[in-house]
C-alpha positions as CSV (number, residue, x, y, z in Angstrom):
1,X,-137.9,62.3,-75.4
2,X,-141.5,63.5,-75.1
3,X,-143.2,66.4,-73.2
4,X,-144.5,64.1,-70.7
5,X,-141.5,62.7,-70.1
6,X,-139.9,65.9,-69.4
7,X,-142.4,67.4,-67.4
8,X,-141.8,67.9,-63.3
9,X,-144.1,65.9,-61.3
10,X,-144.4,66.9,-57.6
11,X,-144.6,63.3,-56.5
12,X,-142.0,61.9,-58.7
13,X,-138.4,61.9,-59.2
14,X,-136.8,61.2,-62.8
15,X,-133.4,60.9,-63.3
16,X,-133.5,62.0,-66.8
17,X,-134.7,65.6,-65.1
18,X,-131.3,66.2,-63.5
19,X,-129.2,65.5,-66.8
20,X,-131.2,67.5,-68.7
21,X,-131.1,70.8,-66.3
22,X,-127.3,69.9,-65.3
23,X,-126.2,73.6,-66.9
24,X,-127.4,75.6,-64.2
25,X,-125.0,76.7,-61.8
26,X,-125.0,76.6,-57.4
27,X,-125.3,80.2,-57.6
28,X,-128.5,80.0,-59.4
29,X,-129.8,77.3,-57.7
30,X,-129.1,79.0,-54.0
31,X,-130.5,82.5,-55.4
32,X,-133.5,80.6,-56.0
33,X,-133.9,78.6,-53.0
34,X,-133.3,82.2,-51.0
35,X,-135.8,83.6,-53.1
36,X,-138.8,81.6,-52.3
37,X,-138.5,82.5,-48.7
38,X,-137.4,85.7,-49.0
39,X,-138.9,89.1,-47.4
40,X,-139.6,92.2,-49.1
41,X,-136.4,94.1,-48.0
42,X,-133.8,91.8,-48.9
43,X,-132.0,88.1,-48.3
44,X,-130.8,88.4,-44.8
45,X,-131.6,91.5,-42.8
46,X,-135.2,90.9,-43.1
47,X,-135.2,88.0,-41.9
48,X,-136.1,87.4,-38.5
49,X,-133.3,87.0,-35.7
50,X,-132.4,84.3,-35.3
51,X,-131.9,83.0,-38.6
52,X,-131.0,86.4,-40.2
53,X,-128.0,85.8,-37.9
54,X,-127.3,81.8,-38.5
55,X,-127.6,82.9,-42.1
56,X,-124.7,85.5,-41.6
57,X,-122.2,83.1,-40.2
58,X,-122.9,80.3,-42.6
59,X,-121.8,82.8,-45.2
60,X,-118.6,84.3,-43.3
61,X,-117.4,80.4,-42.7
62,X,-118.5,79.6,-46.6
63,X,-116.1,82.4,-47.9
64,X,-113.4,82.1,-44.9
65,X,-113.1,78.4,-46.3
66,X,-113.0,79.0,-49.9
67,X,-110.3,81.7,-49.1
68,X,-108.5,78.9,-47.3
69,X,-108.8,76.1,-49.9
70,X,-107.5,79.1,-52.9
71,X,-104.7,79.3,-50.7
72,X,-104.3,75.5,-50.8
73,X,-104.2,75.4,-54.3
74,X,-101.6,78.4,-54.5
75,X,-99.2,76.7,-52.2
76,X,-99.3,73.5,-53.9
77,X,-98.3,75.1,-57.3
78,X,-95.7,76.7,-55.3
79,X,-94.6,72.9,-53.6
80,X,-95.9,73.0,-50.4
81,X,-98.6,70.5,-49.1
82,X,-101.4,71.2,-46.6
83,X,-104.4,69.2,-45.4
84,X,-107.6,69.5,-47.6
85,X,-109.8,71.7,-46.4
86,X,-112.8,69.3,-46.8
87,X,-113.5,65.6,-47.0
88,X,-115.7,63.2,-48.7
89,X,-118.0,61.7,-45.6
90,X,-117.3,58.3,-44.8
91,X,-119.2,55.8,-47.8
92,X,-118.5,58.6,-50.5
93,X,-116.8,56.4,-53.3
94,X,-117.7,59.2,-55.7
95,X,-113.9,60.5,-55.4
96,X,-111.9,57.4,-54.2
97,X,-109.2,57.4,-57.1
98,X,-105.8,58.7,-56.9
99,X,-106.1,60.8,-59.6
100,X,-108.8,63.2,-57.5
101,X,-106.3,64.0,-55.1
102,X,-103.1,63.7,-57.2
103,X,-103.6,66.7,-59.9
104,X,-104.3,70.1,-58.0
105,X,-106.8,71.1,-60.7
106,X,-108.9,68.4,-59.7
107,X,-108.3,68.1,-56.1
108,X,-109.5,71.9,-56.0
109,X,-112.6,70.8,-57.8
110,X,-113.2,67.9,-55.9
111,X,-112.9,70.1,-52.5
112,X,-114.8,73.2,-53.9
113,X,-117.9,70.9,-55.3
114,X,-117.8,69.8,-51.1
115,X,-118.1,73.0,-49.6
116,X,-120.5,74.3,-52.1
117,X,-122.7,71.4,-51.6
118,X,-122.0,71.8,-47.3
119,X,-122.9,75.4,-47.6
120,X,-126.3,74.4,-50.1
121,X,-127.4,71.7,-47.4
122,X,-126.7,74.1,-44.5
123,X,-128.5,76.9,-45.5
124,X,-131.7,75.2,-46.6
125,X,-131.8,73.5,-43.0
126,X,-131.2,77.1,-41.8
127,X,-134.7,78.4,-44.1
128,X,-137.2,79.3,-41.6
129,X,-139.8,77.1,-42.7
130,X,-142.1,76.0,-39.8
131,X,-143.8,73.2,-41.6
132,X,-141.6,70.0,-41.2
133,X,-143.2,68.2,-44.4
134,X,-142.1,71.0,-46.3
135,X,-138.7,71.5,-44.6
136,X,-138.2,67.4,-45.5
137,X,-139.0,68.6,-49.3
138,X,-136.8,71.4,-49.5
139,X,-133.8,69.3,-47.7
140,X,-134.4,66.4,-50.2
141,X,-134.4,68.4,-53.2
142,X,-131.8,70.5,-52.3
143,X,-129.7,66.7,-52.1
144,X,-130.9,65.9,-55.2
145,X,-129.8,68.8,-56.9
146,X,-126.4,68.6,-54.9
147,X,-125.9,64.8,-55.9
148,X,-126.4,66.2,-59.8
149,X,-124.2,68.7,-60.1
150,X,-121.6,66.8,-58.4
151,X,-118.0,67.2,-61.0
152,X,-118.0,63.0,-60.6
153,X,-121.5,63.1,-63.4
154,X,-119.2,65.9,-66.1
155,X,-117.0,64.1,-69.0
156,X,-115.1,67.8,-68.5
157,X,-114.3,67.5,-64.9
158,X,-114.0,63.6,-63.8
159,X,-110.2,62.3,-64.5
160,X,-111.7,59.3,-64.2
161,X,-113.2,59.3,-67.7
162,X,-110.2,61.2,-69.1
163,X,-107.9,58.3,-68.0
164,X,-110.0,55.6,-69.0
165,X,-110.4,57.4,-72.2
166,X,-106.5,57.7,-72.4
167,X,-106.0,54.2,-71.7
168,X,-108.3,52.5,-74.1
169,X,-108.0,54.8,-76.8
170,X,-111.1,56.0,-77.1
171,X,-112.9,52.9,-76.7
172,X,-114.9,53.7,-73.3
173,X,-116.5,56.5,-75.2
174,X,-117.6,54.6,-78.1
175,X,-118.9,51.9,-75.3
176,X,-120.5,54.7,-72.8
177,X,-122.7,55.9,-75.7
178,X,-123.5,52.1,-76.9
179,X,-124.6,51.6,-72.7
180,X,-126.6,55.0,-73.4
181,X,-128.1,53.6,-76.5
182,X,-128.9,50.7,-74.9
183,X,-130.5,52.0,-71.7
184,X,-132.8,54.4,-73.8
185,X,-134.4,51.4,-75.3
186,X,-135.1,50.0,-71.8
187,X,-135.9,53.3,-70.4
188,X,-133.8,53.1,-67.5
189,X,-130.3,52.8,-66.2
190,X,-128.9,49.2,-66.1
191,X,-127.6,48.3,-62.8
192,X,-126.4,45.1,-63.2
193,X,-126.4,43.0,-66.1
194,X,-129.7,41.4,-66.9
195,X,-129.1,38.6,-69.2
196,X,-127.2,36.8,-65.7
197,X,-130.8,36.5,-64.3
198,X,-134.1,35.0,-64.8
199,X,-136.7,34.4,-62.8
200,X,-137.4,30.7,-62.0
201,X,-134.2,29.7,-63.5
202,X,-131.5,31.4,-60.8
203,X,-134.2,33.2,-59.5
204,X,-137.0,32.3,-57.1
205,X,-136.5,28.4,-57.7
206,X,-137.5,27.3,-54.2
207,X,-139.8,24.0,-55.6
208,X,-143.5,24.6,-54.9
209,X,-146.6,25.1,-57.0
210,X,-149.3,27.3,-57.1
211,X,-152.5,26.0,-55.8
212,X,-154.6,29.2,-56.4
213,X,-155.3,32.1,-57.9
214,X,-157.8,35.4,-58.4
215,X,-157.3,38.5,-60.9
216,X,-154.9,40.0,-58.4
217,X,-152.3,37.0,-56.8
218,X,-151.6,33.6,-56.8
219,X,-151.0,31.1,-53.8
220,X,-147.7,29.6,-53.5
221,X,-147.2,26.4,-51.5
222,X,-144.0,25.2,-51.1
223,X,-142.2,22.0,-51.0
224,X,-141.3,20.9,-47.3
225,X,-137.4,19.5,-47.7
226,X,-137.1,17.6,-43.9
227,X,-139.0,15.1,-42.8
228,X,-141.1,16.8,-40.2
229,X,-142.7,19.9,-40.1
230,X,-144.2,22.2,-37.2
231,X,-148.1,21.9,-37.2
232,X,-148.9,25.1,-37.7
233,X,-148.1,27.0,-41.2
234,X,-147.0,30.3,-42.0
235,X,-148.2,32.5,-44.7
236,X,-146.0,35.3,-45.7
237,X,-148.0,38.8,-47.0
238,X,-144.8,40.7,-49.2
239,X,-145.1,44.0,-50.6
240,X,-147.0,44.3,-54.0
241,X,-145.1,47.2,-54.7
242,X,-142.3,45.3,-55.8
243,X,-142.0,41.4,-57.0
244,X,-142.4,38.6,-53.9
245,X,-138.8,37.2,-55.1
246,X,-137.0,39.7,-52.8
247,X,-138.0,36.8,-50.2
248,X,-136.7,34.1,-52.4
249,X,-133.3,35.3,-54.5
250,X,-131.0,32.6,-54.6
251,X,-130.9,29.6,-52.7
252,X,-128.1,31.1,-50.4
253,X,-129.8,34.1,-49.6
254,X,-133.8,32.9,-49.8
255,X,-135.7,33.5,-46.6
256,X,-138.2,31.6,-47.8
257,X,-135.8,28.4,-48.5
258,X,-134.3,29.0,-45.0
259,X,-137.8,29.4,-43.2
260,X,-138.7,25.6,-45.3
261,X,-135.5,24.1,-44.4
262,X,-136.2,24.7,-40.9
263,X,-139.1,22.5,-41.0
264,X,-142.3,24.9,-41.7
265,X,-145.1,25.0,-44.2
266,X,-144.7,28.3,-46.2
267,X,-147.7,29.6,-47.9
268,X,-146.9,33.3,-50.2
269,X,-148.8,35.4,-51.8
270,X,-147.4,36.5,-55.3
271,X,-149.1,39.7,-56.4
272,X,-149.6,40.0,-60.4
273,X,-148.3,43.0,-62.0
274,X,-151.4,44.9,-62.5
275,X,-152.3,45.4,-66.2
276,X,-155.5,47.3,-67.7
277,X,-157.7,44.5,-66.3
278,X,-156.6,45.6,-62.3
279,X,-156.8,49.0,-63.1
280,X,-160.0,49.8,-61.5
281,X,-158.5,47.6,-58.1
282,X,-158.8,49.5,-54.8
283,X,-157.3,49.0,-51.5
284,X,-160.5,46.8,-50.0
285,X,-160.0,44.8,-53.2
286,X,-156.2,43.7,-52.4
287,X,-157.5,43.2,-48.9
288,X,-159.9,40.5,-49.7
289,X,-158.2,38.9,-52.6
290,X,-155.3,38.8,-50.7
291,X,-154.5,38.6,-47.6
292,X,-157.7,37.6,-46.2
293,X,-158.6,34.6,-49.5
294,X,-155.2,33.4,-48.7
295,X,-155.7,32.9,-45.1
296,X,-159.1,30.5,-45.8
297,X,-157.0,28.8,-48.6
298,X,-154.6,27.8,-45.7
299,X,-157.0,27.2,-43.4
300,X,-158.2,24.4,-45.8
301,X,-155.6,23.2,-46.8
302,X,-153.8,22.6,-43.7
303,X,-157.3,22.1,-40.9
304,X,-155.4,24.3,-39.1
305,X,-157.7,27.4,-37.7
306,X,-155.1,29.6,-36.8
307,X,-152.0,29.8,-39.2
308,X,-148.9,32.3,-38.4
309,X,-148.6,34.9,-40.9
310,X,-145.9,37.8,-42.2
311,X,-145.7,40.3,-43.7
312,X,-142.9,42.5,-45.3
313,X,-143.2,46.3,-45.4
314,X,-146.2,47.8,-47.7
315,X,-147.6,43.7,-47.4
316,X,-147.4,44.3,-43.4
317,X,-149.6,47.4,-43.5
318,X,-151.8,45.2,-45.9
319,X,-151.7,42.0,-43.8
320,X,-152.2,44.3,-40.4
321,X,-155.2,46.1,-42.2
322,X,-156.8,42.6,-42.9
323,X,-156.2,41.3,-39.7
324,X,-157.9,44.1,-38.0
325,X,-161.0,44.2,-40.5
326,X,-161.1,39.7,-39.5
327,X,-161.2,40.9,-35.7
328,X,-163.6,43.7,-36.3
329,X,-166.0,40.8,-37.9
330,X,-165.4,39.1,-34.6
331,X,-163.0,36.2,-36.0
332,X,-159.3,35.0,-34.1
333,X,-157.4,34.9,-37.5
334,X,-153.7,34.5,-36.6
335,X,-151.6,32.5,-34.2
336,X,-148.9,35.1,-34.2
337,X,-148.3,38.4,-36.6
338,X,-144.5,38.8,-38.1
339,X,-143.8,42.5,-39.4
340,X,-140.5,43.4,-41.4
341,X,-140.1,47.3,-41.8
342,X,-143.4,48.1,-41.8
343,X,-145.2,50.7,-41.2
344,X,-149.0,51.6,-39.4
345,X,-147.9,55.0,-38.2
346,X,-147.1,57.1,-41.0
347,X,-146.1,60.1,-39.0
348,X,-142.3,59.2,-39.2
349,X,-142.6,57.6,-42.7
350,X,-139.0,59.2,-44.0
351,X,-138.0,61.0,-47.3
352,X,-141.3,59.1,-48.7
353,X,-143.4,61.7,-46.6
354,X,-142.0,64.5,-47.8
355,X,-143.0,63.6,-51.7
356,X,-146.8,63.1,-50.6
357,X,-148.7,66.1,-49.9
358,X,-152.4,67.3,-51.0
359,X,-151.6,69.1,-54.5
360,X,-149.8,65.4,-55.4
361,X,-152.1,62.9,-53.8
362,X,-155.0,65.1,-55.5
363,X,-153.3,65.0,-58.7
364,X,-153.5,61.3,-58.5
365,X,-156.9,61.1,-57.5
366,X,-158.1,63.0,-60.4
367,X,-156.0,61.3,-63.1
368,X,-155.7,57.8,-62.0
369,X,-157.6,57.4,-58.7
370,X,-160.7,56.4,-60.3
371,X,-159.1,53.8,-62.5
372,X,-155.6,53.9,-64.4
373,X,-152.2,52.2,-63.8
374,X,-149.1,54.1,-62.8
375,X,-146.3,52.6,-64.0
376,X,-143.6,50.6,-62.2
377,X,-140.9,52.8,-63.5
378,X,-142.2,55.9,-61.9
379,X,-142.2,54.3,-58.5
380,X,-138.6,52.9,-59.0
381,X,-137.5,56.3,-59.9
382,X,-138.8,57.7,-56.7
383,X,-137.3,55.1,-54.5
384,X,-133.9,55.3,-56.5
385,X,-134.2,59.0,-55.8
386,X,-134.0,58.3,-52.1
387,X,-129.8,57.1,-52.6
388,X,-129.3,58.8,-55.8
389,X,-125.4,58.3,-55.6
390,X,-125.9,54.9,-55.1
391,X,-128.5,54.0,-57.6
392,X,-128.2,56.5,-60.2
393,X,-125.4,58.3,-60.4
394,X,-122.8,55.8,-59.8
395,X,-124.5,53.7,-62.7
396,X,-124.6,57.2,-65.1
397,X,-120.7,57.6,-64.5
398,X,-119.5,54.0,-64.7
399,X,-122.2,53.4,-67.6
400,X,-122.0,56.0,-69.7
401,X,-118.8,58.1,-69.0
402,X,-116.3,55.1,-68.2
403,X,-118.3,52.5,-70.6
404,X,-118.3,49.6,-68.2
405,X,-120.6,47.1,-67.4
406,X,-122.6,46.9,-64.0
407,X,-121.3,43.9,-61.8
408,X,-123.5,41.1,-61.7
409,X,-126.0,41.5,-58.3
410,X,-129.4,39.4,-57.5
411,X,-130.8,42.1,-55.4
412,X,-130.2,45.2,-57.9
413,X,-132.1,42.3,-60.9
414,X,-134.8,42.4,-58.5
415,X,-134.7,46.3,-58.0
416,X,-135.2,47.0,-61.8
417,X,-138.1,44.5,-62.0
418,X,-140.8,47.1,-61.6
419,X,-144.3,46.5,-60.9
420,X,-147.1,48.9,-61.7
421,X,-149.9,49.8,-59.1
422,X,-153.8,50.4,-59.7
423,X,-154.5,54.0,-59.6
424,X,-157.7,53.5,-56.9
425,X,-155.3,51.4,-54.8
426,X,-152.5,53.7,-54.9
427,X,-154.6,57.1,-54.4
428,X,-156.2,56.1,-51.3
429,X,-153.5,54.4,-49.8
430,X,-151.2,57.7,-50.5
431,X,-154.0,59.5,-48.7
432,X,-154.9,57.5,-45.8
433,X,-151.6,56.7,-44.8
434,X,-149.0,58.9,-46.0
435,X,-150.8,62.1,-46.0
436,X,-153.8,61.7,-43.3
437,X,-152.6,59.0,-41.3
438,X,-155.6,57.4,-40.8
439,X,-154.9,54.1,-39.6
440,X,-153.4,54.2,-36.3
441,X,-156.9,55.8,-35.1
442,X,-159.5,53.4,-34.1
443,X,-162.6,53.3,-36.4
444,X,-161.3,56.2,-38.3
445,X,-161.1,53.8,-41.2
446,X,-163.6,51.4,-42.7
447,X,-162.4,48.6,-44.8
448,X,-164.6,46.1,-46.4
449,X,-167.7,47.7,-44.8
450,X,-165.9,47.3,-40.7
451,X,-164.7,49.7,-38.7
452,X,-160.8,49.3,-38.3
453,X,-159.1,49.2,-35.0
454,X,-155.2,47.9,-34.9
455,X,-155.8,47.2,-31.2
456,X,-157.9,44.5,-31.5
457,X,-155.4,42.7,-33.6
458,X,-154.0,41.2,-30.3
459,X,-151.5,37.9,-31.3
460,X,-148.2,37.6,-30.1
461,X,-146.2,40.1,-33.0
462,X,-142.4,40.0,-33.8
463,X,-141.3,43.5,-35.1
464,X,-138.6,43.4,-37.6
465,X,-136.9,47.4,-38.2
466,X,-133.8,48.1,-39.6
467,X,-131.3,50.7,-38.2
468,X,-130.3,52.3,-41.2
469,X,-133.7,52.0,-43.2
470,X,-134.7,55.3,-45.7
471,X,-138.1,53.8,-46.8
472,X,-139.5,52.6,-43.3
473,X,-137.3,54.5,-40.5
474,X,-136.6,51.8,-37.6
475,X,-138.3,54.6,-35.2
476,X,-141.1,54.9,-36.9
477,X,-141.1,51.0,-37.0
478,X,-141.1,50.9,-33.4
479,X,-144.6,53.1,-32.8
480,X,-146.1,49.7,-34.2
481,X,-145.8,48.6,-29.9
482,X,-148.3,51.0,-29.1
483,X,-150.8,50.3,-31.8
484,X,-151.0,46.8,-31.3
485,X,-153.3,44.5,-28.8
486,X,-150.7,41.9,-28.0
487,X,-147.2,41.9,-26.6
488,X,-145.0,42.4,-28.8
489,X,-140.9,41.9,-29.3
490,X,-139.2,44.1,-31.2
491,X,-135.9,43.6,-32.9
492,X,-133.5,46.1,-34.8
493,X,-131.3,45.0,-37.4
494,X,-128.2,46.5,-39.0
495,X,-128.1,48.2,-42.3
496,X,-130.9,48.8,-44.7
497,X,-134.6,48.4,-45.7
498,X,-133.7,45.4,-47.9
499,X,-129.8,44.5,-47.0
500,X,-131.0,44.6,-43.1
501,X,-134.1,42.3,-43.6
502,X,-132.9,39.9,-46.3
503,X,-129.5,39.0,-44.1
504,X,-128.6,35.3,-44.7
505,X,-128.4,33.0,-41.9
506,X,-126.1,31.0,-43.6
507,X,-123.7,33.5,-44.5
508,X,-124.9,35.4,-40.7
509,X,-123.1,38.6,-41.4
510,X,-123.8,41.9,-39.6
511,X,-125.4,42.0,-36.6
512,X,-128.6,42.9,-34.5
513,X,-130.7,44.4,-31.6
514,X,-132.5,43.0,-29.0
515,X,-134.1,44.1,-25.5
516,X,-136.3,43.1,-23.0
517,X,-137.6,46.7,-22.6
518,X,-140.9,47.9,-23.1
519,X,-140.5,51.6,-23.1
520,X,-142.9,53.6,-25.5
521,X,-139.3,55.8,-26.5
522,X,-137.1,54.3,-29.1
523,X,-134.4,56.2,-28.1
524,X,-134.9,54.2,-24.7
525,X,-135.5,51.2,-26.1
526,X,-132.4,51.0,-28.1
527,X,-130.1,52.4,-24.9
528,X,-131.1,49.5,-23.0
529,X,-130.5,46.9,-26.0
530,X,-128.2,44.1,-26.6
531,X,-126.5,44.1,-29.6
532,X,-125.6,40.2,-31.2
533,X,-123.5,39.5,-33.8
534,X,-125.4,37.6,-36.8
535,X,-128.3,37.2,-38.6
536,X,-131.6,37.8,-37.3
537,X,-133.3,34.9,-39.2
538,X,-131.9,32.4,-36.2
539,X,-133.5,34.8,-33.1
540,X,-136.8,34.9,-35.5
541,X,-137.1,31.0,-36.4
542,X,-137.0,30.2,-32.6
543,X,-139.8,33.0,-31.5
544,X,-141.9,31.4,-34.5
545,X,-141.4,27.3,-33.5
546,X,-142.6,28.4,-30.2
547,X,-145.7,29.4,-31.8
548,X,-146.0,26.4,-34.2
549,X,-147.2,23.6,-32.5
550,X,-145.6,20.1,-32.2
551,X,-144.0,18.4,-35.4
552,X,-146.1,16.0,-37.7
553,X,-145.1,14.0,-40.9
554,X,-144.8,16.4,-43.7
555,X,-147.5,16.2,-46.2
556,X,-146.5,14.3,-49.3
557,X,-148.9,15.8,-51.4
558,X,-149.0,20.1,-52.4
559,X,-152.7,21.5,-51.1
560,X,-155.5,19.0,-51.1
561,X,-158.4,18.3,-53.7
562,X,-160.5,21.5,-53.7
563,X,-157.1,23.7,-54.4
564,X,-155.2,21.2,-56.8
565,X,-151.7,22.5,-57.5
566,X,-151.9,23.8,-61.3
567,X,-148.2,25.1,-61.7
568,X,-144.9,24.9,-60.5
569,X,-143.5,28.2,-58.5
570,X,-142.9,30.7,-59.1
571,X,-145.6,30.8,-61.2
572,X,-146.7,33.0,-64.2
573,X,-147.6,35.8,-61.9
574,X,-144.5,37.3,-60.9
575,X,-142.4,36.7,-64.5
576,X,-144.8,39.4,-65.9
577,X,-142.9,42.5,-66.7
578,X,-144.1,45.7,-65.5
């Protein structure tokens, strides 16, 4: 491996960093958390009351636990059984097998790792640190570190690879190192098996053609499937941080299938995987060869002045930005604005935030913010960073130490397809939003040569949040009432950024929020909620036919004479590998 792949980056997260500095031990790692806020005199009496004295108790109860949990392991040896002194929390899978529990060497690792880790997270939130962007920073590193050294990741202490080792003779070693092998050569961890997938074959097959493109997307129409089809179109904005396909996996679980079979014309924009030729791309660029070109494209194509448009996460912060830079210029774009976990107030952005800060964002700006690429691995490190027991570690353990296979999985396909970003675009939206949090200030912006002001963007919007979202929390979400001009209905869905958003209808698991309340106070807002069992695709479809005119034939014919369909979706576009 090279230098620069070894070297720390501020703003990143590698998970080839933890393996490789997996030697150290928690007391090391604690000495030197305590260390860097540490007065003069010493670790605990100089500090200042009260956390000199929170500090104190956290280490009586850490050492009155440990003394109970030797005990434990005494007792057993000696045949008599007590409750553990500490649990996995609910979701943990890491030490679900019998095995953990059954041999007392291992159950006393198991519980010792927990209250190590307990004590770790506990005293970093106990640092007196009074800025909250560094507090986030120390709390998620201190996790990561946790997650690392966690006995599951060692050959020497998980009985999990010492019994499959047992039962196949050997043969999960000899297929954990081929799965290493193999995974070096991709330079990442495999997290489900690639060769089950390809895109436009199982993948993002929803019939439709392309009908035009620019250096940075191309323009999807698709195929209408009934017979009829509401006047008014709808353009959907995704993120171009990731591939558009999230919105159109399998036919079973494709939103944009669903949103065509209920009788709408989709438009999407398909962002190409930047390459050298996009490397010099900046934030007004993607606003005016995206979302805004797409909307005139529509607007010939279908004579109709005032399409309904969506956007998904980083595309909704796009799609809201070019919105506001069309009203600013004195146009009525939009019929109605949909937003899914996105974010226009960056001051609860998450984990995310804590990763950003001057000395990073600077970093990028003088390396890559006047023209460069940064890779599409680097950003799917960081966001696999975020669940690091779900989307690395588990895959290091079941990969490599037990020499299985990942089960086969759509989404997690889509999650390895990484895309890289231009340098220019990514700098100053890292800046602006993220670190400044320029946006939800009217006219603090310019974009395109306009002063930018959310609250002019004043169509009807449905908000989309989800309540168990890491990237885009649902409460920052909801701040997205009080930025924009028109009403607004806010809906919160269950689970997570992607799980929570791309929820079925046909399948209509889980559930989700709704209220008539228009309380500035999330908090409130969700107290006085109604919670319905389902998907939220079927509350969403009905808000948007309201908005979507009266039916009329479907057209028989893909775009019109000026914007001549030139290949079938999904197009070259998104099968370009980051």
């Amino acid at each position: 491996m090279s230098e620069s792949n070894q070297s720390v980056d501020a703003g990143t997260v590698d998970p080839s960093r933890f393996a490789g500095g997996m030697a150290q031990n928690f007391a090391e790692f604690l000495a030197a958390q305590m260390a860097a806020f540490k007065p003069q005199a010493g670790p605990v009496g100089a500090l200042p009351m009260p956390e000199a004295q929170e500090w104190l108790t956290l280490q009586q109860d850490y050492a009155a636990r440990h003394a109970t949990l030797w005990k434990s392991l005494l007792d057993r040896r000696s045949g008599e059984t007590s409750e553990p002194v500490v649990r996995p929390e609910p979701g943990d899978r890491r030490f679900s097998s019998a095995e953990w529990s059954s041999s007392p060497v291992f159950d006393y690792i198991r519980q010792s790792y927990l209250l190590n880790a307990d004590f770790l997270r506990r005293m970093t939130d106990a640092m007196p640190i009074a800025d909250g962007r560094m507090k986030a920073r120390a709390q998620f590193l201190t996790r990561q570190y946790v997650d690392a050294m966690a006995p599951s990741n060692f050959a020497a202490t998980n009985p999990d690879f010492i019994r499959q080792a047992l039962d196949t003779q050997g043969e999960s070693i000899s297929a954990g190192i081929k799965n290493l092998l193999d995974d070096l050569q991709k330079g990442r961890i495999s997290m489900t098996d690639d060769a089950a997938f390809e895109v436009g074959r199982n993948l993002a097959v929803t019939p439709g053609s392309v009908i035009y493109e620019n250096e940075l997307m191309q323009l999807i129409q698709y195929s209408p499937t009934t017979e009829k089809v509401c006047q008014r179109p709808l353009l959907i904005v995704p993120p171009c941080i990731n591939k558009f396909y999230i919105m159109d996996l399998q036919p079973e679980n494709s939103l944009v299938k669903f949103i065509v079979d209920q009788g709408f014309t989709v438009f999407l924009v398909s962002w190409r995987n930047a390459g050298p030729d996009q490397a010099h791309c900046t934030w007004d660029d993607y606003l005016e060869k995206g979302p805004l070109t797409a909307l005139d494209v529509v607007r010939q194509v279908t004579k109709v002045k005032k399409p309904n448009v969506l956007g998904f996460c980083v595309g909704g912060t796009l799609l809201t930005s070019a919105l506001a830079v069309a009203r600013g210029r004195g146009e009525d774009p939009v019929e109605s604005l949909t937003l899914m976990t996105t974010l226009l107030d960056f001051s609860d952005c998450g984990e995310l935030g804590c990763l950003v800060d001057e000395t990073s964002v600077a970093a990028r700006e003088a390396t890559i913010g006047r023209g460069g690429l940064l890779k599409g691995q680097e950003i799917a490190n960081v966001f696999s960073s975020l669940r690091a027991n779900d989307l690395i570690w588990q895959y290091f353990v079941g990969n490599y130490l037990k020499g299985t296979k990942p089960p086969v999985f759509d989404l997690l396909f889509w999650n390895s397809d990484s895309t890289n970003l231009p340098g220019p675009f990514l700098s100053w939206y890292l800046r602006n939003m993220y670190l400044e949090n320029n946006l939800r200030v009217p006219g603090r912006l310019s974009m395109l040569g306009v002063k930018v002001d959310l609250g002019k963007v004043d169509a009807p919007a449905y908000l989309l949040a989800t309540r168990e979202d890491h990237i885009v929390p649902w409460t920052g979400a909801y701040t997205v009432r009080g930025l924009l001009g028109g009403e607004t209905t806010f809906v919160l869905g269950a689970s997570g950024h992607i799980a929570g958003a791309i929820n079925p209808a046909g399948k209509n698991k889980r559930s989700y929020w709704v209220s008539d309340s228009s309380s500035s106070l999330p908090d409130e807002w969700l107290a006085s909620s109604e919670e319905r069992r389902g998907s939220w695709w079927w509350h969403w479809i009905e808000w948007l036919r309201a908005r979507s005119g009266k039916e009329m034939a479907a057209r028989a014919k893909l775009g019109n004479a000026k914007f001549t369909p030139n290949e079938p979706a999904p197009g070259r576009y998104v099968k370009e590998r980051g």
